[in-house]
PDB file of N, CA, C and O in Angstrom:
ATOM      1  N   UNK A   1      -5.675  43.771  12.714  1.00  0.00           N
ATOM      2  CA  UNK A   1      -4.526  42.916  12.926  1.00  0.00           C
ATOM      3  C   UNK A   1      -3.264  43.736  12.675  1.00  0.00           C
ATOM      4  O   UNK A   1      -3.147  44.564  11.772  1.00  0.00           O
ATOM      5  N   UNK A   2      -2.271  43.392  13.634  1.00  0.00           N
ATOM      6  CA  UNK A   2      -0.624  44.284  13.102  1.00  0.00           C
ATOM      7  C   UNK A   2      -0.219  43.831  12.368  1.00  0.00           C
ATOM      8  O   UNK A   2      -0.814  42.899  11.826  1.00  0.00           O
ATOM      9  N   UNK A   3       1.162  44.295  11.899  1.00  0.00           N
ATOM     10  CA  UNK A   3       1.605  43.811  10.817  1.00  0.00           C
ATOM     11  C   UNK A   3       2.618  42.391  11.570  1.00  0.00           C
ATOM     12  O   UNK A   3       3.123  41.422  11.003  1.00  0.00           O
ATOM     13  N   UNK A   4       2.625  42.760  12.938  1.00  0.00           N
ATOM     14  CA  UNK A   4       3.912  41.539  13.631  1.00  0.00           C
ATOM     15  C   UNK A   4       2.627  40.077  12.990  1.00  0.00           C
ATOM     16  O   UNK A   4       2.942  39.373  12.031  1.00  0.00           O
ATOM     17  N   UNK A   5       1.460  39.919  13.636  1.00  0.00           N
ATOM     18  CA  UNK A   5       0.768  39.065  13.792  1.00  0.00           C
ATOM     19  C   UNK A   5       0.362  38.245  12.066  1.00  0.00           C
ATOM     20  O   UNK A   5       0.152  37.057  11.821  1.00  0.00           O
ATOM     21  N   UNK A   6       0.374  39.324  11.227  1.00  0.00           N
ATOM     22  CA  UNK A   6       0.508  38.996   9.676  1.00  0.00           C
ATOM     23  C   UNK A   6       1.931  38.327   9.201  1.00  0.00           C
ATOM     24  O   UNK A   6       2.054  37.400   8.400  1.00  0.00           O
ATOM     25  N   UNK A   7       2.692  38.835   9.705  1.00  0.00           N
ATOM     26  CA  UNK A   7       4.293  38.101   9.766  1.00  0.00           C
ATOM     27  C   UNK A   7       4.005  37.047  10.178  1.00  0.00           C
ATOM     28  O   UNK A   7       4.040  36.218   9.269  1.00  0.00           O
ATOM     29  N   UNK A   8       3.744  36.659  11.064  1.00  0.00           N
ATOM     30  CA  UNK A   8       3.894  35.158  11.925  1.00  0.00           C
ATOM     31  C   UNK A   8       2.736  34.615  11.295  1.00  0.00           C
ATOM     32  O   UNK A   8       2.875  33.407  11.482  1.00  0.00           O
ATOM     33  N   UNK A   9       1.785  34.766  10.727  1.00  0.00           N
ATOM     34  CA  UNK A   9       1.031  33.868  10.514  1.00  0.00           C
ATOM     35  C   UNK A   9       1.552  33.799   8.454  1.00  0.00           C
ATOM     36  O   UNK A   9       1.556  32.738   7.830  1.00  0.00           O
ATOM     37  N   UNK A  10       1.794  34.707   8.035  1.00  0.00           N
ATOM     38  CA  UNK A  10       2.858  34.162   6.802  1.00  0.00           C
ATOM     39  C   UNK A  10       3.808  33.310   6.661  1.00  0.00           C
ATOM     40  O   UNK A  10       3.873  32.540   5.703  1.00  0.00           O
ATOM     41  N   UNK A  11       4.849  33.373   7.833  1.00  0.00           N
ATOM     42  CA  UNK A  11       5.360  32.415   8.381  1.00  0.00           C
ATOM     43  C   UNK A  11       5.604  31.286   8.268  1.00  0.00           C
ATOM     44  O   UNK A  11       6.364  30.550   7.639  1.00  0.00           O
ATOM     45  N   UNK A  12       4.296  31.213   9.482  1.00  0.00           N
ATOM     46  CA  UNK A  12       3.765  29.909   9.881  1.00  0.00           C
ATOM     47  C   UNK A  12       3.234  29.342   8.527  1.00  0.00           C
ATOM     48  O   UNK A  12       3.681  28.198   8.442  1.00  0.00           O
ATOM     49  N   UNK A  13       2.499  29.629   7.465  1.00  0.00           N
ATOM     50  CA  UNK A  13       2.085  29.150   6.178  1.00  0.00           C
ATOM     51  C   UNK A  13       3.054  28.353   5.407  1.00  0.00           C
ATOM     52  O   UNK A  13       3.055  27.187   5.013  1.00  0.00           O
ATOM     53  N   UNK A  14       4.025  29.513   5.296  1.00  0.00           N
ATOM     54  CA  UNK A  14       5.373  29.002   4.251  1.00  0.00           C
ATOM     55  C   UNK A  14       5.715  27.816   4.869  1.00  0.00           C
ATOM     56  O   UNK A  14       5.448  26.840   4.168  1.00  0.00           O
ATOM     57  N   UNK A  15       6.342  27.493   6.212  1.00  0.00           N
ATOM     58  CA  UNK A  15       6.716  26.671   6.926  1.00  0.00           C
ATOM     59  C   UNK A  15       6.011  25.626   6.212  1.00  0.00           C
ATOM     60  O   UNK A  15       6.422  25.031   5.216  1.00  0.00           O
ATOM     61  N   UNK A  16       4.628  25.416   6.968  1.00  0.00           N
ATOM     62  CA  UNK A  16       3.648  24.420   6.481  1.00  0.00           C
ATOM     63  C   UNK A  16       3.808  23.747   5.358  1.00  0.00           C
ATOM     64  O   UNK A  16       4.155  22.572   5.238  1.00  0.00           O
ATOM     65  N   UNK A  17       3.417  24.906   4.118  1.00  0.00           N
ATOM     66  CA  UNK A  17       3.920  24.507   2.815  1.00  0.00           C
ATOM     67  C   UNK A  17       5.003  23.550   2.552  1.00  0.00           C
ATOM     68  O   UNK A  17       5.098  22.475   1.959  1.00  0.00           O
ATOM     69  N   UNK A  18       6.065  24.608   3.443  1.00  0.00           N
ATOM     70  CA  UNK A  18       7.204  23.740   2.698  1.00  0.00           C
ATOM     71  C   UNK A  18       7.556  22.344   3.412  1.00  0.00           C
ATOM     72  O   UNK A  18       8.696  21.901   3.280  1.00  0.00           O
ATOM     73  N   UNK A  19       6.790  21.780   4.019  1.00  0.00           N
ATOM     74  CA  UNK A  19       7.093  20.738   5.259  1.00  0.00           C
ATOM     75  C   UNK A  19       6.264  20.011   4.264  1.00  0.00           C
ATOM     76  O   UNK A  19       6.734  18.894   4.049  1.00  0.00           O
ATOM     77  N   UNK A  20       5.207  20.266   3.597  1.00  0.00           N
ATOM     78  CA  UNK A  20       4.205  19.428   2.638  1.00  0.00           C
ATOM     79  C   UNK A  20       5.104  18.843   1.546  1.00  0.00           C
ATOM     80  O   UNK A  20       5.360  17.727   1.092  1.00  0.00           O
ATOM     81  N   UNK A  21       5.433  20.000   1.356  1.00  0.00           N
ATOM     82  CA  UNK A  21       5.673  19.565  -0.367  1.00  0.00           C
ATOM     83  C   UNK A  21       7.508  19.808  -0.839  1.00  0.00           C
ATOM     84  O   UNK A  21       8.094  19.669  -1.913  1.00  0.00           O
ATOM     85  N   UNK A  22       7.885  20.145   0.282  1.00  0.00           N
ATOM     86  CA  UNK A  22       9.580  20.431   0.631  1.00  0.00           C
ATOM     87  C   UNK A  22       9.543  18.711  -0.590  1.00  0.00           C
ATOM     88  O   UNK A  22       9.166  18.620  -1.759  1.00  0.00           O
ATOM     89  N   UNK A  23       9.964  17.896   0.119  1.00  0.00           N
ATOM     90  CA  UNK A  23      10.680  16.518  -0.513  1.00  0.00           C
ATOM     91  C   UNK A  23      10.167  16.279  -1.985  1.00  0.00           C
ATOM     92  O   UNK A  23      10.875  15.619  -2.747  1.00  0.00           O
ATOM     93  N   UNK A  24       9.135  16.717  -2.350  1.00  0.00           N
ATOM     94  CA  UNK A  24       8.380  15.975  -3.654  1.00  0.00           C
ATOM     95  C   UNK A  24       8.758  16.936  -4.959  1.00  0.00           C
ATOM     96  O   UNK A  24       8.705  16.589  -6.139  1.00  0.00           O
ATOM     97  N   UNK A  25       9.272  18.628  -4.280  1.00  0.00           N
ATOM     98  CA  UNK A  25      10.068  19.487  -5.340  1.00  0.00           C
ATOM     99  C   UNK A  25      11.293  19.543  -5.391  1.00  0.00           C
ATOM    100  O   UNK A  25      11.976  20.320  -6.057  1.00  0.00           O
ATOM    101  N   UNK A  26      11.641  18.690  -4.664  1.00  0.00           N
ATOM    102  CA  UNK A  26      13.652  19.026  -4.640  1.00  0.00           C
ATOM    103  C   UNK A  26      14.065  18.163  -5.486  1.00  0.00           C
ATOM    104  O   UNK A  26      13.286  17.211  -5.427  1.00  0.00           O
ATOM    105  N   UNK A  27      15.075  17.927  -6.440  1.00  0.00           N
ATOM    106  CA  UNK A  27      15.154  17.337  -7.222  1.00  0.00           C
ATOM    107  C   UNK A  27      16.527  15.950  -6.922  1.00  0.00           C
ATOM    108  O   UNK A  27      17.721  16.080  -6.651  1.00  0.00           O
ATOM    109  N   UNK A  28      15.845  14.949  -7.084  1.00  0.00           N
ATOM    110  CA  UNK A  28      16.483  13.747  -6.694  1.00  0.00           C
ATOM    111  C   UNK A  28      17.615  13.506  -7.317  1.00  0.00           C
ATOM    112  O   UNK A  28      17.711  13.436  -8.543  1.00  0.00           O
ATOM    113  N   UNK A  29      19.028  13.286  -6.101  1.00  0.00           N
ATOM    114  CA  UNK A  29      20.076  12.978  -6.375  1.00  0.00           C
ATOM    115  C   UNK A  29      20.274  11.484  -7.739  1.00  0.00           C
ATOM    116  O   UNK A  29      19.421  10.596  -7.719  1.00  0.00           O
ATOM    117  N   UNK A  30      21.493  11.412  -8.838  1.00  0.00           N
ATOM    118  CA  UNK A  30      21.065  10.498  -9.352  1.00  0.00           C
ATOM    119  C   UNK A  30      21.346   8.824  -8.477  1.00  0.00           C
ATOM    120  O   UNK A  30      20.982   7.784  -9.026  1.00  0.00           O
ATOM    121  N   UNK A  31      21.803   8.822  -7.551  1.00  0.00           N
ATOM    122  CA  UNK A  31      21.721   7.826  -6.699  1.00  0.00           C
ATOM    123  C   UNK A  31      20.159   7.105  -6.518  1.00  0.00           C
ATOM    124  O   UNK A  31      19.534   6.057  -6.678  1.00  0.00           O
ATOM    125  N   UNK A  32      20.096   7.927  -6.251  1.00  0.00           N
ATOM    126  CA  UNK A  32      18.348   7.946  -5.220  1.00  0.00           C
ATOM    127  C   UNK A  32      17.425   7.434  -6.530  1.00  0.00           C
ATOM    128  O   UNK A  32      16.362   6.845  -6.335  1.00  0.00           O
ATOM    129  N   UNK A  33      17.940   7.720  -7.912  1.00  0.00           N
ATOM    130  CA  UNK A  33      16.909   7.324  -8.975  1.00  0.00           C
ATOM    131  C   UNK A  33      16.839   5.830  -8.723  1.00  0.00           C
ATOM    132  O   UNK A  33      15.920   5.213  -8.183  1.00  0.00           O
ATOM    133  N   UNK A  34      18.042   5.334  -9.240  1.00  0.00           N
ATOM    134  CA  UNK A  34      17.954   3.915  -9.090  1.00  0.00           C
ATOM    135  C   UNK A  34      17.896   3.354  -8.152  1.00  0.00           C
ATOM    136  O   UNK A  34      18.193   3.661  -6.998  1.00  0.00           O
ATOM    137  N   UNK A  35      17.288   1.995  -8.826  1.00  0.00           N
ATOM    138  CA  UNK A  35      16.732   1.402  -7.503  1.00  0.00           C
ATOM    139  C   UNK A  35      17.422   0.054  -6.857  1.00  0.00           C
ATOM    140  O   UNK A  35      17.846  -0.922  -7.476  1.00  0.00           O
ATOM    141  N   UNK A  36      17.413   0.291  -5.367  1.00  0.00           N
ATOM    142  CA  UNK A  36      18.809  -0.322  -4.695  1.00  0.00           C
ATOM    143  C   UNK A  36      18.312  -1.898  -4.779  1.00  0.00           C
ATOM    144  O   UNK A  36      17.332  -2.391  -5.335  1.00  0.00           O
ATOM    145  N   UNK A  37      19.137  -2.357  -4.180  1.00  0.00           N
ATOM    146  CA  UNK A  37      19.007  -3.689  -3.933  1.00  0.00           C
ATOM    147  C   UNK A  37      17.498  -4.270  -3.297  1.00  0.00           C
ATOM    148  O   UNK A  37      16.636  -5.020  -3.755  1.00  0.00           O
ATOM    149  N   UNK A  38      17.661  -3.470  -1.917  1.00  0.00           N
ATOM    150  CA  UNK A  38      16.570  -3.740  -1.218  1.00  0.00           C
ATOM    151  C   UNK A  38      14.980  -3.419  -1.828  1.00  0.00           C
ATOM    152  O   UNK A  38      13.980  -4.012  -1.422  1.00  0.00           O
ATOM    153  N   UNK A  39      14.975  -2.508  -2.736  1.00  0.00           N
ATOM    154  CA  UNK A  39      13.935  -2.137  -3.381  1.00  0.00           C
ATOM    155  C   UNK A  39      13.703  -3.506  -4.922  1.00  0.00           C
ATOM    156  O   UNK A  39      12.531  -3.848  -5.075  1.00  0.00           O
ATOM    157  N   UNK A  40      14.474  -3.996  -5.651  1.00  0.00           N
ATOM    158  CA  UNK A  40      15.147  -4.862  -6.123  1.00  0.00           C
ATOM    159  C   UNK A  40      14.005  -5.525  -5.646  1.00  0.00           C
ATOM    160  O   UNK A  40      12.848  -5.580  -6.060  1.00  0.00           O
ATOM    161  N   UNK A  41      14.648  -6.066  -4.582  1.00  0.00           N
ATOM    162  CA  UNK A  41      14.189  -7.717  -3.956  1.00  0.00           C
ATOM    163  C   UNK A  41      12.468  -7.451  -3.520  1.00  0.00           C
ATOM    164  O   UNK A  41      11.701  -8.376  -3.786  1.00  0.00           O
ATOM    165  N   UNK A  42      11.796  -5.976  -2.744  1.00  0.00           N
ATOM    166  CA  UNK A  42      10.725  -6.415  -2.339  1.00  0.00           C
ATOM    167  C   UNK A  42      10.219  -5.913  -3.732  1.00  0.00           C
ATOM    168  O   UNK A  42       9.104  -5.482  -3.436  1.00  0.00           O
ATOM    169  N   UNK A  43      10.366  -5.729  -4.973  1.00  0.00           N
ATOM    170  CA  UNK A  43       9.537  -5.660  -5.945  1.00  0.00           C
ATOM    171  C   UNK A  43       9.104  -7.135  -6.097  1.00  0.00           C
ATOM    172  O   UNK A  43       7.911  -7.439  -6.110  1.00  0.00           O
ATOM    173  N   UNK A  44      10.315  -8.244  -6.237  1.00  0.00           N
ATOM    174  CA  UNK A  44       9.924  -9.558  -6.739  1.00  0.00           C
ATOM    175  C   UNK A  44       9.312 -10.106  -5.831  1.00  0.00           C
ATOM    176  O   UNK A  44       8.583 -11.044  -6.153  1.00  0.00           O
ATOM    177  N   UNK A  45       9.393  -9.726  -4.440  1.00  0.00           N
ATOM    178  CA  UNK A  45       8.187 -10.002  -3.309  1.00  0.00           C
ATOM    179  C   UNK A  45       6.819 -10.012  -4.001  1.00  0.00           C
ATOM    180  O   UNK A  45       6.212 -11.004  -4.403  1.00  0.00           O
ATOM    181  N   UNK A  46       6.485  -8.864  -4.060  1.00  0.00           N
ATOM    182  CA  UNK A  46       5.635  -8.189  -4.386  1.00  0.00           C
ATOM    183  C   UNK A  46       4.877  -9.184  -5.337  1.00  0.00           C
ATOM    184  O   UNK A  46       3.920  -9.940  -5.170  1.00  0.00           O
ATOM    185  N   UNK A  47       5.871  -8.811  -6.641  1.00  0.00           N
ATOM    186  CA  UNK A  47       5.015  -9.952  -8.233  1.00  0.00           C
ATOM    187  C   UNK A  47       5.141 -11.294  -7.425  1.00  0.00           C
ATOM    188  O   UNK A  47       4.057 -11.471  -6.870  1.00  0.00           O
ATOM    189  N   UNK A  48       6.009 -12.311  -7.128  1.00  0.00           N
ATOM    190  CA  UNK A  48       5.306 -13.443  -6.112  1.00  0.00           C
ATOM    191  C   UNK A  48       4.079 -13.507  -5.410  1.00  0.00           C
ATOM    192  O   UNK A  48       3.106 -14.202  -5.700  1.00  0.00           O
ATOM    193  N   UNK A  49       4.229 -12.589  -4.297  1.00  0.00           N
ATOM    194  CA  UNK A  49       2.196 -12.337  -3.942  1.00  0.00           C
ATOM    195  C   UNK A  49       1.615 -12.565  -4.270  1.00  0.00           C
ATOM    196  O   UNK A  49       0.895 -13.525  -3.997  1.00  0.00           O
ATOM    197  N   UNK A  50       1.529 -11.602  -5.320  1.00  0.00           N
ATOM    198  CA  UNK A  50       0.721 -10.802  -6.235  1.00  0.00           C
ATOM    199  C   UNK A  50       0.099 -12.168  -7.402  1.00  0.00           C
ATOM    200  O   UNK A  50      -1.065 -12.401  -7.728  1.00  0.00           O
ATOM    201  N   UNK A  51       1.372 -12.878  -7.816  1.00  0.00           N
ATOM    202  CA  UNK A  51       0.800 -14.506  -8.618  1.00  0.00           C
ATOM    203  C   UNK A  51      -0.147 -15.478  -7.727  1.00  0.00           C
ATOM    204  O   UNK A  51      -1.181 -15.998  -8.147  1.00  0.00           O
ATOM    205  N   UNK A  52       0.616 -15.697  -5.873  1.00  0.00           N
ATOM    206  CA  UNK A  52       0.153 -16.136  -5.191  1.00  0.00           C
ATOM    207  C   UNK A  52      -1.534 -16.126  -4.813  1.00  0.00           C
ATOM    208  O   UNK A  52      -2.348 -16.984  -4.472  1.00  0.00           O
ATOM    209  N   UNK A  53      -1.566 -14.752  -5.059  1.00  0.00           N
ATOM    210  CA  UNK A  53      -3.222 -13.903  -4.568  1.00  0.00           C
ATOM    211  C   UNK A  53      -3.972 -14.320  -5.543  1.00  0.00           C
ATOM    212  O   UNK A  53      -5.161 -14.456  -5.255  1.00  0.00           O
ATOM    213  N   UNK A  54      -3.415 -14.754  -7.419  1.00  0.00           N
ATOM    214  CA  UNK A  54      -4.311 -14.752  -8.154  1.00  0.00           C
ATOM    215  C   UNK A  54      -4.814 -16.010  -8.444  1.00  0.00           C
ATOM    216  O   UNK A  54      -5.850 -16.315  -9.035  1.00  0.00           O
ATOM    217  N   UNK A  55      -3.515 -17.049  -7.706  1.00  0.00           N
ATOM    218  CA  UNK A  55      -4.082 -18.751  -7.890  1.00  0.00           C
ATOM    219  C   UNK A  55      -5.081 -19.097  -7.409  1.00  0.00           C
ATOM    220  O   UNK A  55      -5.937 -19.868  -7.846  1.00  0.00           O
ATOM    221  N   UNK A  56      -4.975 -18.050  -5.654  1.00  0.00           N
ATOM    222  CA  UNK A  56      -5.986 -18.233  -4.546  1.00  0.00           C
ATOM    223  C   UNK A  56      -7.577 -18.047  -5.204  1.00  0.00           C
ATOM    224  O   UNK A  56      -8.539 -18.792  -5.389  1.00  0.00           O
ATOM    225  N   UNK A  57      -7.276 -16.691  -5.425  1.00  0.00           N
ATOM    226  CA  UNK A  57      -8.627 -16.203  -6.194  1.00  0.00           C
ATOM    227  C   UNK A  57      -9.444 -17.265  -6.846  1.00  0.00           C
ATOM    228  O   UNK A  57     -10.557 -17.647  -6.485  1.00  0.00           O
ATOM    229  N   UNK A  58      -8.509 -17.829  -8.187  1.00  0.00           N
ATOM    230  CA  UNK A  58      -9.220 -18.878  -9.105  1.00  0.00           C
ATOM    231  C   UNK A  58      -9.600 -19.809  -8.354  1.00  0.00           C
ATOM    232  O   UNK A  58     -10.782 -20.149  -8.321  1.00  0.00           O
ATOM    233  N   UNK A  59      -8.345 -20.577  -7.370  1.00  0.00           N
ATOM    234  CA  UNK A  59      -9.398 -21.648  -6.572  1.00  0.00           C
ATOM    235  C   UNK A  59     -10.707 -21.446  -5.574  1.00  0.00           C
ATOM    236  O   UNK A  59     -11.602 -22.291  -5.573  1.00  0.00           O
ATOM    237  N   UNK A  60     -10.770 -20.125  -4.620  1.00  0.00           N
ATOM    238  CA  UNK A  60     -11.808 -19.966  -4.035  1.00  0.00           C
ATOM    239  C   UNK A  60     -13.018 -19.541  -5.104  1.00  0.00           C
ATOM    240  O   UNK A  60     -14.186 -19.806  -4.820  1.00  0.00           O
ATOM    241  N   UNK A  61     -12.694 -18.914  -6.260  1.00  0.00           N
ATOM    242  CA  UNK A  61     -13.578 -19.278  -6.698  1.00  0.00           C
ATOM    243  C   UNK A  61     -14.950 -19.995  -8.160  1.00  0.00           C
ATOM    244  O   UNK A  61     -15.985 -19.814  -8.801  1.00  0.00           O
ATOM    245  N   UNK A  62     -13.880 -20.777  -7.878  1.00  0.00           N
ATOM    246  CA  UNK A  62     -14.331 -22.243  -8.823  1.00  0.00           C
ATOM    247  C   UNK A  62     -15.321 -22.504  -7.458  1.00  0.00           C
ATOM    248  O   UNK A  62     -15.337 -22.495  -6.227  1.00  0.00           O
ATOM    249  N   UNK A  63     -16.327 -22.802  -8.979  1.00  0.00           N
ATOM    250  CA  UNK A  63     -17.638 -23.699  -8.229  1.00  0.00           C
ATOM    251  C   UNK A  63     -17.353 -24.534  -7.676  1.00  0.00           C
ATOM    252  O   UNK A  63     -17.928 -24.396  -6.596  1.00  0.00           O
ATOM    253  N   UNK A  64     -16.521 -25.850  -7.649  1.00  0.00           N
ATOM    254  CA  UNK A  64     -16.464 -27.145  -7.050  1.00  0.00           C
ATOM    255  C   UNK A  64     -16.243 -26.705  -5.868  1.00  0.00           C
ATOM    256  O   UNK A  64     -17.020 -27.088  -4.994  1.00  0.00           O
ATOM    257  N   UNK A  65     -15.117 -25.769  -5.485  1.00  0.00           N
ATOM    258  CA  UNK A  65     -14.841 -25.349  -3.887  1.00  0.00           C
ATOM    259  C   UNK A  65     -15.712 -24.789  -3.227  1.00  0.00           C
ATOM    260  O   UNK A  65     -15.748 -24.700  -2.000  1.00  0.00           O
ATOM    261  N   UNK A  66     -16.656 -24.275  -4.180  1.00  0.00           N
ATOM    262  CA  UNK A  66     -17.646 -23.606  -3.293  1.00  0.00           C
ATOM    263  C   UNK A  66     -18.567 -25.085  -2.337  1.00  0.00           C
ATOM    264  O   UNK A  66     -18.810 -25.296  -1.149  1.00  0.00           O
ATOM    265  N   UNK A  67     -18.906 -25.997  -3.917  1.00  0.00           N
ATOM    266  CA  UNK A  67     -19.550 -26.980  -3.505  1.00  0.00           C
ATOM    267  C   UNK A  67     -18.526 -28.070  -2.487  1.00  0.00           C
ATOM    268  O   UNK A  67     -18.846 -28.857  -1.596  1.00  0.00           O
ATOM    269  N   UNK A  68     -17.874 -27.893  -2.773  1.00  0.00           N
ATOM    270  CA  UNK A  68     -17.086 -29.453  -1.440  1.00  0.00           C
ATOM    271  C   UNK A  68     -17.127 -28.330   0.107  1.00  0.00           C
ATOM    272  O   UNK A  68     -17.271 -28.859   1.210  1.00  0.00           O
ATOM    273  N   UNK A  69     -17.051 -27.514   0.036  1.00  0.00           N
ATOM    274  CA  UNK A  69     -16.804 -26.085   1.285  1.00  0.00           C
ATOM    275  C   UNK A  69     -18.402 -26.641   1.890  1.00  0.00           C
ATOM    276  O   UNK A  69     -18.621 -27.177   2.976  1.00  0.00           O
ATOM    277  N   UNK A  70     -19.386 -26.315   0.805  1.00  0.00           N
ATOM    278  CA  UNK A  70     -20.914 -27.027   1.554  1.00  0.00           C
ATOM    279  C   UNK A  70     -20.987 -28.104   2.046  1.00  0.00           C
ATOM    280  O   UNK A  70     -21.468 -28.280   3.166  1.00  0.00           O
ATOM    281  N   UNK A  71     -20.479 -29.131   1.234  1.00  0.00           N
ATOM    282  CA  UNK A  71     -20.362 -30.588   1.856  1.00  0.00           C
ATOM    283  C   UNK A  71     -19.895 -30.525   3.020  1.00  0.00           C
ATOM    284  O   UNK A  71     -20.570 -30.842   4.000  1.00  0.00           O
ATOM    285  N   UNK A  72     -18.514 -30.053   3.107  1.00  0.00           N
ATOM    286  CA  UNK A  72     -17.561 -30.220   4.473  1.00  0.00           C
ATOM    287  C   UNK A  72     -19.039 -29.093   5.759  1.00  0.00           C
ATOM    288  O   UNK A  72     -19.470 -29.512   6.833  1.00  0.00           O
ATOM    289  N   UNK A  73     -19.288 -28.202   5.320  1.00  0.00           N
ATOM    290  CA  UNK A  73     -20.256 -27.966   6.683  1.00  0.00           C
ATOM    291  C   UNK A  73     -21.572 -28.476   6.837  1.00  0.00           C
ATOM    292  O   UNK A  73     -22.372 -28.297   7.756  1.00  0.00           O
ATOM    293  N   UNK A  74     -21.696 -29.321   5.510  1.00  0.00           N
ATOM    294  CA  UNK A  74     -23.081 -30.387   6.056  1.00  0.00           C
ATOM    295  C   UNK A  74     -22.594 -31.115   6.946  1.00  0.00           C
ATOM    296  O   UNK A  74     -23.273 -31.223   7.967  1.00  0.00           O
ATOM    297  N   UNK A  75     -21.253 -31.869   6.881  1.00  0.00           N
ATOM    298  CA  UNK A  75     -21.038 -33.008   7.392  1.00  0.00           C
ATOM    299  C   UNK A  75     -20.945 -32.702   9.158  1.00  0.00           C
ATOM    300  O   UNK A  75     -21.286 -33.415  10.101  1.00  0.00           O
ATOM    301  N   UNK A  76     -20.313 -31.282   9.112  1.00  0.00           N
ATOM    302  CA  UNK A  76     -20.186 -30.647  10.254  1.00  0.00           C
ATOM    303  C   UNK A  76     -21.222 -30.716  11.207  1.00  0.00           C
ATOM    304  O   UNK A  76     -21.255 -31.536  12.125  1.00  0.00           O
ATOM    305  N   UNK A  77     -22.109 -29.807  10.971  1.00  0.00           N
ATOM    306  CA  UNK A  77     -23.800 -29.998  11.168  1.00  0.00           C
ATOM    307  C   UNK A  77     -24.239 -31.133  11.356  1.00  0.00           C
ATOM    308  O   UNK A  77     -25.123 -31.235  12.206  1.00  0.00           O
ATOM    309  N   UNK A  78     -23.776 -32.381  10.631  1.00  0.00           N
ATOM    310  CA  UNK A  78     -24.706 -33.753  10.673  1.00  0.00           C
ATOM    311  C   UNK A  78     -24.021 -34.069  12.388  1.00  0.00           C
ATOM    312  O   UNK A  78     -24.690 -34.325  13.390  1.00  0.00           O
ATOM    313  N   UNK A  79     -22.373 -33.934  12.285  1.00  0.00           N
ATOM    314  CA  UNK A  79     -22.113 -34.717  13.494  1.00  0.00           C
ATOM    315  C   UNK A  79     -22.333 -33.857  14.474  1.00  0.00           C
ATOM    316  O   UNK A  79     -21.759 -34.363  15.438  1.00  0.00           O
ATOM    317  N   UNK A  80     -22.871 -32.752  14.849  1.00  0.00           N
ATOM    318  CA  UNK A  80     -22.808 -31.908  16.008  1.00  0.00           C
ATOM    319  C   UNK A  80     -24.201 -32.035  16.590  1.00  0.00           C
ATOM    320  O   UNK A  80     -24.499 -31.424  17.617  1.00  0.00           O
TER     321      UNK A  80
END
């Protein structure tokens, strides 16, 4: 191999590298620390869900829902 073709493929590496990991070593303006409005609001999105997902949970799964869920497709079955 020449030395041109060792160049360009050193290069081409660093490039790579730094296209990876460029943003995650540069060190964040103090703006950018805090967190804006919009970030703000979908956090409390988020914990809302997140309460939402866990009511769901408990009701799907409590036994009774399991059992009225059977009923409702016996009844299904009976009339079809």
């Amino acid at each position: 191999m020449n030395m041109t073709a060792i160049a360009i493929v050193a290069i081409a590496c660093w490039a790579v590298v730094e296209l990876v990991n460029g943003p995650k070593n540069r060190k964040k303006s103090k703006s950018s620390q805090e967190p804006d409005q919009a970030t703000l609001d979908l956090q409390q999105q988020v914990e809302a869900m997140r309460e939402r997902i866990e009511t769901l949970e408990k009701i799907v799964t409590d036994e009774k829902y399991d059992l009225h869920r059977q009923f409702d497709d016996l009844k299904k079955d009976k009339v079809a």
